[in-house]
DRENDOFI-190251 format. One record per residue (C-alpha): residue number from 1; residue in three letters; y, x, z. Coordinates in nm, 4 decimals, always signed. Layout:
<atoms>
@n NUM | res ala | c2 Y | c1 X | c3 Z
...
</atoms>
This chain:
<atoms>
@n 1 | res unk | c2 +14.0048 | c1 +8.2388 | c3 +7.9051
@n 2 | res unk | c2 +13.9161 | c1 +8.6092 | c3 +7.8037
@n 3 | res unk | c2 +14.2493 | c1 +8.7593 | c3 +7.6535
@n 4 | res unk | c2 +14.2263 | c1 +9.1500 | c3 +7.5255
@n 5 | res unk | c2 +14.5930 | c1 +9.2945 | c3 +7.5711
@n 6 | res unk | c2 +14.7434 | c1 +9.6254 | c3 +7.4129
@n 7 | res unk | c2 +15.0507 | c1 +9.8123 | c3 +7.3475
@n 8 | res unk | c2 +15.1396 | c1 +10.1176 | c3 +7.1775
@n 9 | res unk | c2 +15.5822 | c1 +10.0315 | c3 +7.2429
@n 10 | res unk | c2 +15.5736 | c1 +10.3353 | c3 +7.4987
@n 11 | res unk | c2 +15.4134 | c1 +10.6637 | c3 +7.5472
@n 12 | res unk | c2 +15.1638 | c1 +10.4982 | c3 +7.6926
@n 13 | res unk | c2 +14.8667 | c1 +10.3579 | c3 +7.5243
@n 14 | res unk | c2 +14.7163 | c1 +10.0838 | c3 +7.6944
@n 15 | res unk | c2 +14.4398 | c1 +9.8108 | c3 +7.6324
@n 16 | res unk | c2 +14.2994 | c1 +9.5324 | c3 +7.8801
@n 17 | res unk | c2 +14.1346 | c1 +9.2725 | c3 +7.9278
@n 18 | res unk | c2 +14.2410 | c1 +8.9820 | c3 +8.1346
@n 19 | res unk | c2 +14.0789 | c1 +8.6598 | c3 +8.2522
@n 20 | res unk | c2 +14.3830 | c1 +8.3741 | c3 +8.2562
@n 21 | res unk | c2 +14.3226 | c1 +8.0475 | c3 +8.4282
@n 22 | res unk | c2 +14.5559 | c1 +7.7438 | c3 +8.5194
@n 23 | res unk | c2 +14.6317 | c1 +7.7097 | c3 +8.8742
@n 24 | res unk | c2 +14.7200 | c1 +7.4363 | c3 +9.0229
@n 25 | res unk | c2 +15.0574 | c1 +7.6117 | c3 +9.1012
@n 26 | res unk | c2 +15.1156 | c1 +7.8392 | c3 +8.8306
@n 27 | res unk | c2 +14.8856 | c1 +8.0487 | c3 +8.5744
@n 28 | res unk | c2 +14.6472 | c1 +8.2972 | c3 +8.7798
@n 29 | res unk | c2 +14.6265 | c1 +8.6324 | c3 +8.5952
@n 30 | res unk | c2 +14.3385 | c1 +8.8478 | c3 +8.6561
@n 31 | res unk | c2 +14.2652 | c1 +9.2264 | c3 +8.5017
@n 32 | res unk | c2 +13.8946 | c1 +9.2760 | c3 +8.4479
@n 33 | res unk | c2 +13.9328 | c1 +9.6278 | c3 +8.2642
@n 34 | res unk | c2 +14.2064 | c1 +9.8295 | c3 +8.1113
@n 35 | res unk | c2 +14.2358 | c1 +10.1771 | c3 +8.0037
@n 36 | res unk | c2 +14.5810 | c1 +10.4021 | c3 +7.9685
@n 37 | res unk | c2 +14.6836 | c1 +10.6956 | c3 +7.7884
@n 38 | res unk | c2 +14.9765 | c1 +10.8939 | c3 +7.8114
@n 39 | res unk | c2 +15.0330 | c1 +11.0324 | c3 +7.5046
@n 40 | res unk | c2 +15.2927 | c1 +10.9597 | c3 +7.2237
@n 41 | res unk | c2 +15.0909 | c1 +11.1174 | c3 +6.9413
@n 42 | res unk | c2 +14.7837 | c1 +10.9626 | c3 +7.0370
@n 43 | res unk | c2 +14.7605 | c1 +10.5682 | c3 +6.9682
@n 44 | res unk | c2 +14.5795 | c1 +10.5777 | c3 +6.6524
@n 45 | res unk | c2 +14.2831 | c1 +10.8194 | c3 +6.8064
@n 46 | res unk | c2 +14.2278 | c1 +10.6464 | c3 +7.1428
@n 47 | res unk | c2 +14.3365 | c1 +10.2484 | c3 +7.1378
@n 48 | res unk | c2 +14.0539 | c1 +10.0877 | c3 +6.9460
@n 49 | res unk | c2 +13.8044 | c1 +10.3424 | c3 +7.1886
@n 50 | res unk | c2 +14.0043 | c1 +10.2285 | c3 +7.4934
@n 51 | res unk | c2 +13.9289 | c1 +9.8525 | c3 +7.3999
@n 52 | res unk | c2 +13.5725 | c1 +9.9047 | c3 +7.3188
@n 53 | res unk | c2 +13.5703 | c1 +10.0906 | c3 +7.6859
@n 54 | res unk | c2 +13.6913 | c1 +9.7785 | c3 +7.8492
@n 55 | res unk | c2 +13.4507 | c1 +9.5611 | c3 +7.6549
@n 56 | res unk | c2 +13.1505 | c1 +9.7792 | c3 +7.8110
@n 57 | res unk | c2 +13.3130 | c1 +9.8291 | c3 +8.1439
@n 58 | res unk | c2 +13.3076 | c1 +9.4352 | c3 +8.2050
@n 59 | res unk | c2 +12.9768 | c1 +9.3481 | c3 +8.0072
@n 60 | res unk | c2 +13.1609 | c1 +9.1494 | c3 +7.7415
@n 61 | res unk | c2 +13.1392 | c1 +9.1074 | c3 +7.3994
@n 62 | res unk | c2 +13.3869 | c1 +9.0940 | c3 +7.1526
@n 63 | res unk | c2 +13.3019 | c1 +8.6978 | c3 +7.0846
@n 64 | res unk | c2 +13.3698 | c1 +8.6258 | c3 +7.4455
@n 65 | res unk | c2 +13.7585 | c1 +8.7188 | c3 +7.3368
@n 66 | res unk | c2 +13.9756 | c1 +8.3834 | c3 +7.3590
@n 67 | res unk | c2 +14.2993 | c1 +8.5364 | c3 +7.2538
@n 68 | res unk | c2 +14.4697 | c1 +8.8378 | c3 +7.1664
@n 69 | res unk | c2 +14.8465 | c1 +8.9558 | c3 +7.2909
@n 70 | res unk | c2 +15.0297 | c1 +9.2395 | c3 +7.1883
@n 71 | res unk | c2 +15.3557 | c1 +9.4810 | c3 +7.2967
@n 72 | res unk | c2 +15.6058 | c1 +9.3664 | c3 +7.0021
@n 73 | res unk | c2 +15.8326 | c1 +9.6428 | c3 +7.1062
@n 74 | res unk | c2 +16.1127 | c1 +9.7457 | c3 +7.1082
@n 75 | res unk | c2 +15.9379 | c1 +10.1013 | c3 +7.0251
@n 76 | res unk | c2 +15.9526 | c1 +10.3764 | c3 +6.7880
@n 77 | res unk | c2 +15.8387 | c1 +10.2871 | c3 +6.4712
@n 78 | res unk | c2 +15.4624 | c1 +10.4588 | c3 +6.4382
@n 79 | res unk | c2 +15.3294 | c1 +10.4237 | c3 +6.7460
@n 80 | res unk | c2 +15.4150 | c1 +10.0493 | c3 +6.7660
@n 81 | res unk | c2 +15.2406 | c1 +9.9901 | c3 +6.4156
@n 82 | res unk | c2 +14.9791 | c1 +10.0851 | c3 +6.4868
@n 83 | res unk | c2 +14.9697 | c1 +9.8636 | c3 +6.8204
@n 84 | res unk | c2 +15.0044 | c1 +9.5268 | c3 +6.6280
@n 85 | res unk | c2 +14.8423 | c1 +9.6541 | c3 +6.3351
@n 86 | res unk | c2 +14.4991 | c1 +9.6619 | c3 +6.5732
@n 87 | res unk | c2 +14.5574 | c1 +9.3591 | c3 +6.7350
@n 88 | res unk | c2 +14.6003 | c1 +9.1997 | c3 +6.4085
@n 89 | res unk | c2 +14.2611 | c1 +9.3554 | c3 +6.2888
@n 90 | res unk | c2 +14.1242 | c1 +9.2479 | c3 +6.5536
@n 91 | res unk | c2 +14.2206 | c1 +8.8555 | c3 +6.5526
@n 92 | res unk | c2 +14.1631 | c1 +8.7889 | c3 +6.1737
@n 93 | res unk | c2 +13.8019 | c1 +8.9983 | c3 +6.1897
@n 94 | res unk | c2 +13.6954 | c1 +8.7227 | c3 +6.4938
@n 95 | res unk | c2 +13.9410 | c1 +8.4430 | c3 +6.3974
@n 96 | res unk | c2 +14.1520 | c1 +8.4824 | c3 +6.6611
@n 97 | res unk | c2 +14.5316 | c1 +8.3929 | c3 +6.7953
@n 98 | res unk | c2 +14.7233 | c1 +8.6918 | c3 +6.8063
@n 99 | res unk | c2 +15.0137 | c1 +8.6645 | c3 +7.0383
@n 100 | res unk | c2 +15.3587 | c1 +8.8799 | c3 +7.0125
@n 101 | res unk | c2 +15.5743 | c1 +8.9730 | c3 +7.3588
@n 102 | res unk | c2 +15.8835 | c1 +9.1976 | c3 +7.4104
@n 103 | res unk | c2 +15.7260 | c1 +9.5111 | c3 +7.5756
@n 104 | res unk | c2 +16.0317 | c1 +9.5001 | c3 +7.8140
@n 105 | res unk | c2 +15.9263 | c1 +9.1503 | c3 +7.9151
@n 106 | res unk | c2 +15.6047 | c1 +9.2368 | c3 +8.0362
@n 107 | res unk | c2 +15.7289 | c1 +9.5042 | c3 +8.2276
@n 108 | res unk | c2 +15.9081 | c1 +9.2837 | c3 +8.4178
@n 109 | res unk | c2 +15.6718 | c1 +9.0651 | c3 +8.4413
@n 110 | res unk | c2 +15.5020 | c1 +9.2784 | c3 +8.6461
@n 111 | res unk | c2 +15.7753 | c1 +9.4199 | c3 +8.8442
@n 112 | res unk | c2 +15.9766 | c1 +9.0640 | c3 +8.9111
@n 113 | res unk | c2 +15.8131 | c1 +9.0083 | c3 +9.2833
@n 114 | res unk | c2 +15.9316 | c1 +9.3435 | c3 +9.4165
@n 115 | res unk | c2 +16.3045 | c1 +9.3130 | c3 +9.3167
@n 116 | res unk | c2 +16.5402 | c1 +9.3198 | c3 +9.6003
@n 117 | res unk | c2 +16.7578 | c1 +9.0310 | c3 +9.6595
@n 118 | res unk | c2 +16.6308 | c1 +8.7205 | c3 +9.6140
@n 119 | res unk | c2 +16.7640 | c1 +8.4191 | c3 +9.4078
@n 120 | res unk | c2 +17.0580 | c1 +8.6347 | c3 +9.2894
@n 121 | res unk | c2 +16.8640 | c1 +8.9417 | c3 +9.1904
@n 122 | res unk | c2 +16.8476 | c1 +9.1170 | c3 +8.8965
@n 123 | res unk | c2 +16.6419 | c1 +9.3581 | c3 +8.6873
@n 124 | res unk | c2 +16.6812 | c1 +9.6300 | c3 +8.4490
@n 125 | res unk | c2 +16.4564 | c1 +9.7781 | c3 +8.2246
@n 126 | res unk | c2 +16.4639 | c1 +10.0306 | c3 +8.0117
@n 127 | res unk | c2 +16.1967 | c1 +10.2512 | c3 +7.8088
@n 128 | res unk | c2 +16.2454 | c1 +10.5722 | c3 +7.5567
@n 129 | res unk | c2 +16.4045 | c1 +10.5263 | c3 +7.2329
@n 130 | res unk | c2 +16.4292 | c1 +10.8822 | c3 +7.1776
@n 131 | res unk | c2 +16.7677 | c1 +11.0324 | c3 +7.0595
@n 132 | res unk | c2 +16.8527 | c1 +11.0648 | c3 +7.3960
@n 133 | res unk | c2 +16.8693 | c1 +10.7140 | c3 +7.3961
@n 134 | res unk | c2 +16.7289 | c1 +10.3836 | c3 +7.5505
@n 135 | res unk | c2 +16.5858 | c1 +10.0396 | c3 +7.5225
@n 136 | res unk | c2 +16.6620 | c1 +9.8207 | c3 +7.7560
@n 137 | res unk | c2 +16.6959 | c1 +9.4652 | c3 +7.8887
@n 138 | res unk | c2 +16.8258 | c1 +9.2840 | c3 +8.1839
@n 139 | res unk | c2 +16.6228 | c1 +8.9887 | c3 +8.3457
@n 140 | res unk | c2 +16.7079 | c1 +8.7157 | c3 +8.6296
@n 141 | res unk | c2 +16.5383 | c1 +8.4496 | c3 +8.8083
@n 142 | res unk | c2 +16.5153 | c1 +8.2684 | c3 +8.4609
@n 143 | res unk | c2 +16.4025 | c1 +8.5380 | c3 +8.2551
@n 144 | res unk | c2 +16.5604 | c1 +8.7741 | c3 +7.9867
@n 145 | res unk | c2 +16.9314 | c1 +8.7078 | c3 +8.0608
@n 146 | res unk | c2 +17.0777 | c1 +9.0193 | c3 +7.7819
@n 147 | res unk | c2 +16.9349 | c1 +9.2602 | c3 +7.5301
@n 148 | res unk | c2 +16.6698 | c1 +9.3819 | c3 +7.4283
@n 149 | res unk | c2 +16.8690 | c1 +9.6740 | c3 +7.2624
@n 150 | res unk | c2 +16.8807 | c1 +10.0120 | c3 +7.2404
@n 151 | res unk | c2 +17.1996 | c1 +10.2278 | c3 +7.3470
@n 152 | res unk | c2 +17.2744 | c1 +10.6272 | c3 +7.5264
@n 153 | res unk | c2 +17.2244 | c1 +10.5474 | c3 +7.8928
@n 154 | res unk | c2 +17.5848 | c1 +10.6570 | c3 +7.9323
@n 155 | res unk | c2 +17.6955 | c1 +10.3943 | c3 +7.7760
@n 156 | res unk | c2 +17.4581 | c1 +10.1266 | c3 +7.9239
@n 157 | res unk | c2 +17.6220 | c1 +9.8887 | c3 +8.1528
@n 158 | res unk | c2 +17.3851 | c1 +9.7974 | c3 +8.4441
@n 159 | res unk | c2 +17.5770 | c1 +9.4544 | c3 +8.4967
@n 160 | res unk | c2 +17.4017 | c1 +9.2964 | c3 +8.8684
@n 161 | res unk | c2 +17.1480 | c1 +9.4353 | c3 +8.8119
@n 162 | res unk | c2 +16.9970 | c1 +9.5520 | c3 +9.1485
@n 163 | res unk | c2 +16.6464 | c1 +9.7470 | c3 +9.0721
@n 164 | res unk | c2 +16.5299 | c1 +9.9410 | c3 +8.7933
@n 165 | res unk | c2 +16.1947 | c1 +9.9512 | c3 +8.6317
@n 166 | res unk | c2 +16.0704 | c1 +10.1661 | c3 +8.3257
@n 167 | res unk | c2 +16.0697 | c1 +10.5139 | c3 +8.1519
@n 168 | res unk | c2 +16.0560 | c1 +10.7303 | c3 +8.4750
@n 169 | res unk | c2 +16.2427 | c1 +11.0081 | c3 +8.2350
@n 170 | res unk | c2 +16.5131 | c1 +10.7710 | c3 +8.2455
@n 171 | res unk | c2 +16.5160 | c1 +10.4913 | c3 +8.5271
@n 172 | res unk | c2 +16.7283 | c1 +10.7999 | c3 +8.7328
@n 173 | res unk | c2 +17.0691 | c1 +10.7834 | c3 +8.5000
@n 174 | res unk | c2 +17.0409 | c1 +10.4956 | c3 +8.6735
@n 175 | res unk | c2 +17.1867 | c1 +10.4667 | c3 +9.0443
@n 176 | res unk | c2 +16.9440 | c1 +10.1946 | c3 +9.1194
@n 177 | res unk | c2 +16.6328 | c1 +10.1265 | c3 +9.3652
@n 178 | res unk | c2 +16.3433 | c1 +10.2331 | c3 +9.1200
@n 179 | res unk | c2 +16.0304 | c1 +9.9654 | c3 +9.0674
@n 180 | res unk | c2 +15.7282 | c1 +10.1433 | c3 +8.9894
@n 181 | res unk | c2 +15.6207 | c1 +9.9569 | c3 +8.6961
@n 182 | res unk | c2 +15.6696 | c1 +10.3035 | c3 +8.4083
@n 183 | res unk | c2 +15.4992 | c1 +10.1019 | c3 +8.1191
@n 184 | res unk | c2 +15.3494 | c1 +9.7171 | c3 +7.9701
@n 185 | res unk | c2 +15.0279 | c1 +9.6785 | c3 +8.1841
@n 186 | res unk | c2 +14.7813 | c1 +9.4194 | c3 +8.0504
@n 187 | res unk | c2 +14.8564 | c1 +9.2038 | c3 +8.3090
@n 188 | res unk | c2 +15.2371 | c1 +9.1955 | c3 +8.2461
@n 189 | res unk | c2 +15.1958 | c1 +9.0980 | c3 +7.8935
@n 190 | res unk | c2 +14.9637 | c1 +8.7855 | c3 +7.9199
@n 191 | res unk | c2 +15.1705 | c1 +8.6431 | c3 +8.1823
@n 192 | res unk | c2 +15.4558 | c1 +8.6596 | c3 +7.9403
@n 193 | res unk | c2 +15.2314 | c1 +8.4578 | c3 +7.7095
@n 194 | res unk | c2 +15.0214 | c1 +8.2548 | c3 +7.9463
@n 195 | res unk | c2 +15.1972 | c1 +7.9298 | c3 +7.8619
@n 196 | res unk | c2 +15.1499 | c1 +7.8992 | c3 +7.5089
@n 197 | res unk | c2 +14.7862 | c1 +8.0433 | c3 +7.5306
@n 198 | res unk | c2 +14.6858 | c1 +7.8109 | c3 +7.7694
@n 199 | res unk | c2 +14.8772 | c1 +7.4999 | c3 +7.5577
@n 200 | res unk | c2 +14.6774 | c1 +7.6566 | c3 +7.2888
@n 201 | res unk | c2 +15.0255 | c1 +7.6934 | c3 +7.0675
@n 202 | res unk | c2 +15.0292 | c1 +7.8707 | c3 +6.7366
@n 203 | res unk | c2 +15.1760 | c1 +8.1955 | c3 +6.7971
@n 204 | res unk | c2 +15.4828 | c1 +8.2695 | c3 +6.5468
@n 205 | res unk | c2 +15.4111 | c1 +8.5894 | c3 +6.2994
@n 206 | res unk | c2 +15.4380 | c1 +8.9101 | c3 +6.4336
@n 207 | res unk | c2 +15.7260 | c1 +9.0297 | c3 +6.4012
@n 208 | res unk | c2 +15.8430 | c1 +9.4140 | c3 +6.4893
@n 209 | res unk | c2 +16.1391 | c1 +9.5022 | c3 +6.7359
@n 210 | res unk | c2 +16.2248 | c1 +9.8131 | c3 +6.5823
@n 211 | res unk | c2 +16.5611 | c1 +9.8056 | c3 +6.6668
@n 212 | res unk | c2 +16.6971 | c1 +10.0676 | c3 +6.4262
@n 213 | res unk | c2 +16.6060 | c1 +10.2483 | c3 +6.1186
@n 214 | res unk | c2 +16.2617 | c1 +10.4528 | c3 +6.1217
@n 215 | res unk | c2 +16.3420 | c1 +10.8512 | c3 +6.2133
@n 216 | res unk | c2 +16.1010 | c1 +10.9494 | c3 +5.8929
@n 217 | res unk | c2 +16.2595 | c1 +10.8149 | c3 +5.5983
@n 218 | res unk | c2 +16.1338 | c1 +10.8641 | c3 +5.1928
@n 219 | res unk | c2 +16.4209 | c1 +11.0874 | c3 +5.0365
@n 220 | res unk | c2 +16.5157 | c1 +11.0092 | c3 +4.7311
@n 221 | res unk | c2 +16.5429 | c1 +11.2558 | c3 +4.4306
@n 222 | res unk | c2 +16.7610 | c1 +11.2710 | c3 +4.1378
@n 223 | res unk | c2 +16.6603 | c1 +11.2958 | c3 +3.7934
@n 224 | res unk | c2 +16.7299 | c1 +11.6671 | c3 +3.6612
@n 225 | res unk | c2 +16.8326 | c1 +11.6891 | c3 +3.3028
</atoms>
């Protein structure tokens, strides 16, 4: 199964393309292409490019697409638009399942096999909120165990958590062994959906993790007389 992956949650802008297979075992995950950019103010100018990039780089067409997932967030409010606005696009243009993941998920996702300590590990994660702030999550053995939410890393209680994966502005409030896993990779966020896409389940509406309040707001006038 041919799944294109992309999220716009971070700084990063990033688009894949993943073949998924079930394993005997467990789901095998395999990226064919992706493409990252590291710029906040850029999503709407390079992800639909970076897609079409991965599309050439592997010799596939967009009909050979199975499935689409996308970085739900938690993000800032633009650039995560216009993340599930293209994936969105792009699975009612070829009639295609568009599935939604917590951004923080997939990093862990990807970071999970290199946490220290075993059956009693855990992970945090946290990305840029802005404001001086973060999101973050914590994750176990069997998955998202608190958050996601957003709070000043001050005031962000690590609990047992014993790595750290994410923002690298930010993983070093942190005294914690640091994971280097900065941002959602492709793979990350199909393995965080592999199970439904593979039991071919209707993916639920996509649905924003904004978190808080958009920083641009409309102001409101009042009538002059």
């Amino acid at each position: 199964m041919l799944v294109l992956a992309v999220d716009t949650a971070t700084p990063a802008v990033t688009a894949g393309l993943v073949e998924l297979e079930q394993a005997a075992t467990q789901p095998q995950v395999r990226t064919l292409a992706s493409r990252v950019t590291v710029d906040a103010r850029a999503h709407n100018e390079v992800l639909t490019p970076q897609i079409l990039a991965c599309l050439e780089e592997t010799g596939r067409t967009r009909t050979d697409i199975a499935a689409v997932v996308v970085g739900i967030g938690p993000g800032p409010f633009t650039g995560l638009r216009v993340g599930m606005a293209t994936a969105a696009a792009f699975g009612d243009a070829l009639g295609l399942p568009v599935h939604g993941v917590c951004s923080l998920d997939a990093i862990a996702a990807e970071a999970w096999p290199e946490v220290p300590g075993g059956d009693d590990a855990e992970l945090l994660v946290v990305t840029d909120a802005r404001r001086r702030e973060v999101y973050w999550a914590r994750y176990a053995g069997t998955g998202r165990v608190d958050g996601p939410s957003v709070l000043k890393p001050a005031d962000l209680d690590s609990g047992e958590a014993t790595a750290i994966a994410g923002s690298p502005s930010h993983v070093d409030f942190f005294d914690l062994p640091v994971l280097p896993v900065e941002t959602p990779s492709p793979a990350g966020l199909v393995r965080c959906a592999a199970s439904d896409l593979l039991g071919r389940v209707t993916p639920a509406p996509l649905v924003p993790l904004y978190l808080r309040r958009p920083d641009a707001v409309e102001r409101s006038y009042q009538a002059v007389r």
